[in-house]
C-alpha positions as a Markdown table, in Angstrom:
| # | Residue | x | y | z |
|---|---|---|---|---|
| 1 | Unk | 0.0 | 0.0 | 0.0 |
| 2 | Unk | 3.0 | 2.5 | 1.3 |
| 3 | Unk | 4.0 | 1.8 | -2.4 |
| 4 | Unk | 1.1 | 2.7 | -4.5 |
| 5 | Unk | 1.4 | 5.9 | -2.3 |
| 6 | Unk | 4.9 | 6.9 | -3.4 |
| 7 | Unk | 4.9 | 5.7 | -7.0 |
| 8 | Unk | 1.6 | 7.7 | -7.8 |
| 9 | Unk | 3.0 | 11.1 | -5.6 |
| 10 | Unk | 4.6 | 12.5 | -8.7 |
| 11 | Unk | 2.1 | 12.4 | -10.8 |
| 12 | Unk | -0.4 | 13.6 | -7.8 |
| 13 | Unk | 2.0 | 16.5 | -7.7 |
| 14 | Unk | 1.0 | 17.7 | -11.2 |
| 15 | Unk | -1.6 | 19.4 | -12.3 |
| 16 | Unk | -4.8 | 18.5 | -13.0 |
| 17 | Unk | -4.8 | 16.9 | -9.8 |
| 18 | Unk | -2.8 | 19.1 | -7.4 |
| 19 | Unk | -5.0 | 21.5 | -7.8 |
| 20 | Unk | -8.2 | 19.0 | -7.2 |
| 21 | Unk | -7.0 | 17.2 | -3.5 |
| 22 | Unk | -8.2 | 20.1 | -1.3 |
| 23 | Unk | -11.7 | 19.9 | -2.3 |
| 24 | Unk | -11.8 | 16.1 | -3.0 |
| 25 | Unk | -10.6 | 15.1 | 0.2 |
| 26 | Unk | -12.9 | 18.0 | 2.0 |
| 27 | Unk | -16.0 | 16.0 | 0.1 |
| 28 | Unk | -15.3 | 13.1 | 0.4 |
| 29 | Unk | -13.0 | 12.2 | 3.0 |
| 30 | Unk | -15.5 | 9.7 | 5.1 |
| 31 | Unk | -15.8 | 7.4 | 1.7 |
| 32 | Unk | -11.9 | 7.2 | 1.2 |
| 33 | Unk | -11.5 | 6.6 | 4.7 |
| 34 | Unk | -14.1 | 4.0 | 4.4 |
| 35 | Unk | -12.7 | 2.1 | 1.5 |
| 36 | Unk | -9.2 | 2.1 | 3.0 |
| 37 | Unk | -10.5 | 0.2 | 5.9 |
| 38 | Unk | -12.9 | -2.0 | 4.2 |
| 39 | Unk | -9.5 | -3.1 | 2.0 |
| 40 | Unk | -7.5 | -3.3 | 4.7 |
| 41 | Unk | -10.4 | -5.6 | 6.8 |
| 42 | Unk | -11.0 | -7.6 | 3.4 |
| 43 | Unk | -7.3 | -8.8 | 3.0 |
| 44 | Unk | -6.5 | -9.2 | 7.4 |
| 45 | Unk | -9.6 | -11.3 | 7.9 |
| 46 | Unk | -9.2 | -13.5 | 4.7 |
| 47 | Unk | -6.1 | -14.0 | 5.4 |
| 48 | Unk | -6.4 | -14.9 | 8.8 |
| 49 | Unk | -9.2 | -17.7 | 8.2 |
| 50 | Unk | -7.1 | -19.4 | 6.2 |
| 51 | Unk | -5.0 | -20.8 | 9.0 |
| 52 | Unk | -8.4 | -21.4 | 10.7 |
| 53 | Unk | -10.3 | -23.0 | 7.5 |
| 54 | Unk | -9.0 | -25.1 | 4.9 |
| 55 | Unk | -8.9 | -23.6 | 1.4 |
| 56 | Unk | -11.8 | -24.8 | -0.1 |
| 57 | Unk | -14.1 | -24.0 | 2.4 |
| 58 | Unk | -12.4 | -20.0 | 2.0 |
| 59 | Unk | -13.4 | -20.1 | -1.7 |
| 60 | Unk | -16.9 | -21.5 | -1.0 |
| 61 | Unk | -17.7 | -18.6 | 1.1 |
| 62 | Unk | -15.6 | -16.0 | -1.0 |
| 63 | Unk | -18.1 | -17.4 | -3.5 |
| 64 | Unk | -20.8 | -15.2 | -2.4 |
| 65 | Unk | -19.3 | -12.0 | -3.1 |
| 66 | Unk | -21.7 | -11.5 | -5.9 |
| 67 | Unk | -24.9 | -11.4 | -4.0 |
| 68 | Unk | -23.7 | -10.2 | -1.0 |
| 69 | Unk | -22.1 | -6.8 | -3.5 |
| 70 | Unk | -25.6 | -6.6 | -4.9 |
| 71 | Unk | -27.5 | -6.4 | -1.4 |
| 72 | Unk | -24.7 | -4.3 | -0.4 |
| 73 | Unk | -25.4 | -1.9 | -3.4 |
| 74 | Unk | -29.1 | -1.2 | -3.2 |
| 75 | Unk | -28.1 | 0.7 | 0.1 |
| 76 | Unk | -24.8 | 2.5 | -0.9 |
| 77 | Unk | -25.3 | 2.9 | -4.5 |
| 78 | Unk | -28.8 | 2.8 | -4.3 |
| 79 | Unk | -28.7 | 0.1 | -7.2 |
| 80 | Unk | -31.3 | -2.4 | -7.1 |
| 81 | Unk | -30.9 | -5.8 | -9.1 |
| 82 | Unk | -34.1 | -6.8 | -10.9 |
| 83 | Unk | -35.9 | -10.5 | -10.0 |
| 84 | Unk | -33.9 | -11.9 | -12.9 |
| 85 | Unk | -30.5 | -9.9 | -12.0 |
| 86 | Unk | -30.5 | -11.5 | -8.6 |
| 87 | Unk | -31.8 | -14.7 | -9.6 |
| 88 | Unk | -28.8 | -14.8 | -12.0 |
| 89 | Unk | -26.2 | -14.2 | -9.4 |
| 90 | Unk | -27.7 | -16.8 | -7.1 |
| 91 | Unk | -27.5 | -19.3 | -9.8 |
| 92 | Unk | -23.6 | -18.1 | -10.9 |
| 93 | Unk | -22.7 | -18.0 | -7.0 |
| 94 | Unk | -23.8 | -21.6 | -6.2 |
| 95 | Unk | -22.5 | -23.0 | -9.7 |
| 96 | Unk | -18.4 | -21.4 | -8.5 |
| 97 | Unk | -19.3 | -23.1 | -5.0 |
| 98 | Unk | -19.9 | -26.3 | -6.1 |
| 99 | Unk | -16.9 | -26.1 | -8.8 |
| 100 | Unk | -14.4 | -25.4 | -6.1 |
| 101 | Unk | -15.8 | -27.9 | -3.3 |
| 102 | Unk | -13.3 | -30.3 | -3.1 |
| 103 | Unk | -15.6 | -32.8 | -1.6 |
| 104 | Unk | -14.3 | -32.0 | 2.0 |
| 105 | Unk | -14.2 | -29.1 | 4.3 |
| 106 | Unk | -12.6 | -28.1 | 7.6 |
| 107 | Unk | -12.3 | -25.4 | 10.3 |
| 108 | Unk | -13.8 | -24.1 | 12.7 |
| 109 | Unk | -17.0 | -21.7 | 13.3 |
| 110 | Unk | -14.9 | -18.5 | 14.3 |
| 111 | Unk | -13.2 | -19.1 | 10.8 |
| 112 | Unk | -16.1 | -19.1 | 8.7 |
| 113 | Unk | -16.8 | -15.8 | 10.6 |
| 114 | Unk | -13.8 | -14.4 | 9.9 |
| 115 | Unk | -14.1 | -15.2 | 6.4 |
| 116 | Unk | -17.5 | -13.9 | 5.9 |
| 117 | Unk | -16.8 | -10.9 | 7.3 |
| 118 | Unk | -13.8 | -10.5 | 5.1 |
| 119 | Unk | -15.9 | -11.1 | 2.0 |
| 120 | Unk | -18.4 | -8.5 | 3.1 |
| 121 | Unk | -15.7 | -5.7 | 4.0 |
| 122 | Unk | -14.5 | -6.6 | -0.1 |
| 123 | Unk | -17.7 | -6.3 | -1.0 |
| 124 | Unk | -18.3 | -3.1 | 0.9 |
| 125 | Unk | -15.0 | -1.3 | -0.6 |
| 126 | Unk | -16.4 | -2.4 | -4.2 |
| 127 | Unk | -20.0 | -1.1 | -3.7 |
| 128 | Unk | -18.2 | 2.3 | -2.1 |
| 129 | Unk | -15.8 | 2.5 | -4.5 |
| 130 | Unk | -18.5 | 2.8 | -7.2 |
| 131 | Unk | -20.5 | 5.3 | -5.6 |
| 132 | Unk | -17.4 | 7.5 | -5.2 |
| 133 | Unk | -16.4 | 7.4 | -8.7 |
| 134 | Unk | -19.6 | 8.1 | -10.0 |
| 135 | Unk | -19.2 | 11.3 | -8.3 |
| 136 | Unk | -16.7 | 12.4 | -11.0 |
| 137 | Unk | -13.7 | 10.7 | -8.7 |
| 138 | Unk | -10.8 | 9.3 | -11.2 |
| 139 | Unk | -9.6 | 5.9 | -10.4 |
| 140 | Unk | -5.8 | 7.3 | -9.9 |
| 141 | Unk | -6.6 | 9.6 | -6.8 |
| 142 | Unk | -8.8 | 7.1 | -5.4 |
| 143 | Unk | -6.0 | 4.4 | -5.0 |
| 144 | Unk | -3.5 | 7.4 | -4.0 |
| 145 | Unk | -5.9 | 8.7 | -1.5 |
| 146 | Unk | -6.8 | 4.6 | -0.1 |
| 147 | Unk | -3.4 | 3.3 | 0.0 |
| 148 | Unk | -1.9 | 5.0 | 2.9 |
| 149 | Unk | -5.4 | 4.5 | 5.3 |
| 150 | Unk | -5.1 | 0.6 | 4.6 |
| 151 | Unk | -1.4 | 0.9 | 4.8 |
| 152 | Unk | -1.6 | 2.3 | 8.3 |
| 153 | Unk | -4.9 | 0.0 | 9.6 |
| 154 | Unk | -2.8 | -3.1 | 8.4 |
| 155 | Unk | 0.3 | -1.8 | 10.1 |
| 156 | Unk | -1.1 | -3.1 | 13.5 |
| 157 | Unk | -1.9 | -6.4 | 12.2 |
| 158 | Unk | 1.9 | -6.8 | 10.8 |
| 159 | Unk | 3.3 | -5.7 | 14.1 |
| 160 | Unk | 1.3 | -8.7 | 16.1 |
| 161 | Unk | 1.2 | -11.5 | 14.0 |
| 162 | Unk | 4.1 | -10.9 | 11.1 |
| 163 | Unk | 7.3 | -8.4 | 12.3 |
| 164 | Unk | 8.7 | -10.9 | 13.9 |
| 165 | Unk | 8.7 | -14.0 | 11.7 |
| 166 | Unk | 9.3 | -12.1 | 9.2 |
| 167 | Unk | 12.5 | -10.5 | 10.3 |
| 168 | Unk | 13.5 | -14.2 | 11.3 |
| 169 | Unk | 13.0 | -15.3 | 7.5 |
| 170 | Unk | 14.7 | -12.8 | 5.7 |
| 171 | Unk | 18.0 | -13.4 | 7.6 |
| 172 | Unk | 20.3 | -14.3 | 4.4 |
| 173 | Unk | 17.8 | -13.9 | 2.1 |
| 174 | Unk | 17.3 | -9.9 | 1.9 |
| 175 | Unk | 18.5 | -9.5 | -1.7 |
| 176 | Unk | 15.8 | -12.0 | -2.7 |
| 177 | Unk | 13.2 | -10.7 | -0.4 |
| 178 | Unk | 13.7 | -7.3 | -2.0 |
| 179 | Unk | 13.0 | -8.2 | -5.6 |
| 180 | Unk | 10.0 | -10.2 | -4.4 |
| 181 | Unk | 8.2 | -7.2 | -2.3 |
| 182 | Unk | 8.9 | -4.9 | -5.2 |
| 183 | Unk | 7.6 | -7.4 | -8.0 |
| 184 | Unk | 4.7 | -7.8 | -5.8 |
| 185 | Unk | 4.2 | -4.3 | -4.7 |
| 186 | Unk | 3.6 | -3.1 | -8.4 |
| 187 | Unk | 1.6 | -6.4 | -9.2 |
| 188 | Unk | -0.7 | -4.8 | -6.6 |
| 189 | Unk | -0.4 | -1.3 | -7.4 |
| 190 | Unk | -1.7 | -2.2 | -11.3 |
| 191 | Unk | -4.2 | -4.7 | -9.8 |
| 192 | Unk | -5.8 | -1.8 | -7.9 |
| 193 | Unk | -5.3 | 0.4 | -10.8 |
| 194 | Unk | -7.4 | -2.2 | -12.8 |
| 195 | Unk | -9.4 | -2.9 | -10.1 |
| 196 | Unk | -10.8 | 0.0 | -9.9 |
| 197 | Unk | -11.4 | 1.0 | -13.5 |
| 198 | Unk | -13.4 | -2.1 | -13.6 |
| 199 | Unk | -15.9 | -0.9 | -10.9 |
| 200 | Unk | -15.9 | 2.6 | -13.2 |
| 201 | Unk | -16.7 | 1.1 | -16.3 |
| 202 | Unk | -19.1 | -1.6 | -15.8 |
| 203 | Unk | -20.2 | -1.6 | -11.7 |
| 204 | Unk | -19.5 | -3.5 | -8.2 |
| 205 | Unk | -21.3 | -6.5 | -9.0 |
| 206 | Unk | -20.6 | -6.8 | -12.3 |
| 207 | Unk | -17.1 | -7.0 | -11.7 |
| 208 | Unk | -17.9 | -9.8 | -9.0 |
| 209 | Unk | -19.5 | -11.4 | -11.6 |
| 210 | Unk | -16.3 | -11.2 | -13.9 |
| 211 | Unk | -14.6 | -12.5 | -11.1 |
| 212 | Unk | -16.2 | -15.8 | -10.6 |
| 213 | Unk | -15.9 | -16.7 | -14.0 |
| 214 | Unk | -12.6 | -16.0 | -14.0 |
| 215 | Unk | -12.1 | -18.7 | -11.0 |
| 216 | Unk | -14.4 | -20.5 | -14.0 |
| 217 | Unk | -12.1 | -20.1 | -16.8 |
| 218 | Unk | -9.3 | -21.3 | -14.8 |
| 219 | Unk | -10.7 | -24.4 | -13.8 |
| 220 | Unk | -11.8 | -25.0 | -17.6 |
| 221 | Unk | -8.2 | -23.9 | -18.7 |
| 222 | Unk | -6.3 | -26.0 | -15.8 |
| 223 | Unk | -7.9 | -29.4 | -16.8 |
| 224 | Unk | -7.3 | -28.5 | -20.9 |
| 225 | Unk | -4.0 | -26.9 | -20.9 |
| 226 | Unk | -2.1 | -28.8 | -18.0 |
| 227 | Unk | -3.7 | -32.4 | -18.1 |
| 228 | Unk | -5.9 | -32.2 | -15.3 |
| 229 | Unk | -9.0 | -33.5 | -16.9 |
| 230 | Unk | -8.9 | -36.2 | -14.7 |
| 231 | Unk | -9.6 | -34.5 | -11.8 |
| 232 | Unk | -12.1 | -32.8 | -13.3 |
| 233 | Unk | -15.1 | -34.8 | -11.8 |
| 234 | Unk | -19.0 | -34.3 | -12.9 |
| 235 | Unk | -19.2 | -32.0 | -10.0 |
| 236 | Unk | -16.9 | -29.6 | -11.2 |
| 237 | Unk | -18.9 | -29.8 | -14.8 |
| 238 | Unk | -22.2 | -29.6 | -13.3 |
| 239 | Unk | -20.6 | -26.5 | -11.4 |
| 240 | Unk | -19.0 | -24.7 | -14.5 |
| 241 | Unk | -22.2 | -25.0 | -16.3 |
| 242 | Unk | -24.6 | -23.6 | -13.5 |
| 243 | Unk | -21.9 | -20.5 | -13.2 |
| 244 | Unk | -21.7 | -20.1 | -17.4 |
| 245 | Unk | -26.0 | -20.0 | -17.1 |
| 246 | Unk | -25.9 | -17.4 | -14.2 |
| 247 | Unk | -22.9 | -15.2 | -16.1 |
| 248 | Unk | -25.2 | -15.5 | -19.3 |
| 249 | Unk | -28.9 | -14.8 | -17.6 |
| 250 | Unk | -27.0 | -11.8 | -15.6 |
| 251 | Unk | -25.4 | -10.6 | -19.1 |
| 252 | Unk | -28.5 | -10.9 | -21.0 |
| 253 | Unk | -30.7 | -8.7 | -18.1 |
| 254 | Unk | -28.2 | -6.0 | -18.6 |
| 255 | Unk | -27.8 | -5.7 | -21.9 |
| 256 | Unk | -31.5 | -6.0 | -22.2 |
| 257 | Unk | -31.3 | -3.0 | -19.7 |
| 258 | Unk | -29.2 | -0.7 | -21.5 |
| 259 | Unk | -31.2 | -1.3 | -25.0 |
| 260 | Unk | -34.4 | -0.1 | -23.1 |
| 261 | Unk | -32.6 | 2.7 | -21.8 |
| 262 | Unk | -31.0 | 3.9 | -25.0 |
| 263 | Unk | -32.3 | 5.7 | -27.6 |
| 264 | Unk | -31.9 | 3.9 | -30.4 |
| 265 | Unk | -34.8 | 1.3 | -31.2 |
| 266 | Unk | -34.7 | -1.5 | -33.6 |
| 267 | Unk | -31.0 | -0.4 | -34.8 |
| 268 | Unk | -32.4 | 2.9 | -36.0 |
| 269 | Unk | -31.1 | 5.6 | -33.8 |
| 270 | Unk | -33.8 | 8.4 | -33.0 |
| 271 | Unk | -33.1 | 11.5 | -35.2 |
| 272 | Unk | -33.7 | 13.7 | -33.1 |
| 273 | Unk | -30.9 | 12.4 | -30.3 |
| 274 | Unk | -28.3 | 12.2 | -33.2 |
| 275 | Unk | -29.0 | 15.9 | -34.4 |
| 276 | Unk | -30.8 | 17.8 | -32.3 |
| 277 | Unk | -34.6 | 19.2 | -33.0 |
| 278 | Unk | -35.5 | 22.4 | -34.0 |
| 279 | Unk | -38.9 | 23.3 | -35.5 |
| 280 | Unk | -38.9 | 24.5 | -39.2 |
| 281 | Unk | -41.0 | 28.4 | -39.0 |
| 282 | Unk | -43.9 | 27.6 | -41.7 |
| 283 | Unk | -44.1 | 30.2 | -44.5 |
| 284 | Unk | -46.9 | 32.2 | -43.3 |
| 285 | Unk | -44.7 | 32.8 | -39.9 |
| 286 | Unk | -42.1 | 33.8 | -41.9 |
């Protein structure tokens, strides 16, 4: 997070956006403080219930995200999905969780928790997010004014559970450590950049969506590309083909959406929209 902070100062130095952070941050300063912390929550608590879950019992619950961004939505964005909208996520949200069951799962109650809150928090930055930049807010100042609240709220977290195993670990290693936490630091810094501009074009849940059918496309890809078709069980098929329904029904009620919304009808775009109307004065006005 420190990171994303530094490498976007310079250009936050510039104009147009030095002049812009006075009144951005006087505006809006409880929503950038608010996404901070929901990031910071959403990566501490998931990772955390991964020493108290196993794996597949994280990405079951994760799983949700999409429904639980769309309930999230109607009262930040003040979005709400359509019967078909939400019956489409449901329908993509239980195909990923059966696709990535791996027949057992493990942990405890505080984990599962601890991982639902997690995926709530992530859901709760997204929904934000979106509001925020629909208020004219470019996707540049709002990872330059987030990094540095997350990067202080996780700052506690690192102290108790991390400082000291970590400075144990990279004893001999610090050259290698180095490149690694760089490499990784801009991984994340264009993630967020992405991330972001993701929410801004399209919307929080619709980038859930995109989400679970990229955990989709992986499994697909995996059992093609790298000979794991045999581990691909009818479970995993029956999955992958409830969360390709759900992506299409959810696709098909927004672009069915937009079309009502937009001015053109039947591929003929209305004449007036396209060059603007102005009544003709008749002859005997004139």
């Amino acid at each position: 997070m420190g990171f994303c902070f530094f490498a976007l100062l310079p250009f936050m130095l510039r104009e147009p956006f030095r002049s812009q952070h006075a009144a951005t941050l006087r505006r809006q300063w409880m929503g950038l403080v608010g996404i901070g912390l929901f990031l910071a929550l959403n990566i501490s608590l998931n990772n955390t219930s991964l020493v108290l879950i196993s794996l597949s019992l994280n990405q079951i619950i994760r799983s949700s995200i999409p429904v639980i961004t769309a309930a999230l939505a109607v009262f930040i964005e003040s979005k709400v999905p359509s019967r078909a909208e939400l019956g489409s996520l449901v329908v993509l949200t239980l195909g990923v969780m059966i696709a990535v069951f791996e027949g057992t799962v493990s942990g405890s109650v505080a984990g599962v928790m601890v991982c639902l809150s997690g995926t709530v928090c992530n859901a709760a930055m997204m929904t934000t997010s979106g509001r925020l930049m629909s208020e004219k807010l470019d996707v540049l100042r709002l990872t330059f004014y987030t990094a540095p609240v997350s990067c202080v709220a996780l700052l506690p977290f690192y102290a108790w559970r991390e400082a000291a195993k970590f400075a144990q670990y990279r004893l001999g290693r610090s050259g290698a450590i180095s490149g690694i936490i760089l490499l990784g630091s801009m991984n994340a810094l264009a993630y967020n950049v992405v991330h972001y501009l993701m929410i801004q074009k399209t919307s929080a849940v619709s980038t859930t969506v995109l989400g679970e059918v990229k955990v989709i496309g992986l499994l697909v890809l995996s059992s093609m590309l790298l000979g794991e078709s045999k581990v691909f069980t009818t479970r995993m098929t029956v999955g992958c083909v409830l969360a390709m329904a759900g992506f299409c029904g959810y696709s098909h009620c927004k672009l069915s959406k937009q079309q009502s919304s937009s001015p053109i009808i039947k591929g003929v775009p209305d004449i007036k929209s396209v060059v603007g109307y102005s009544r003709v004065p008749s002859r005997s006005a004139v």
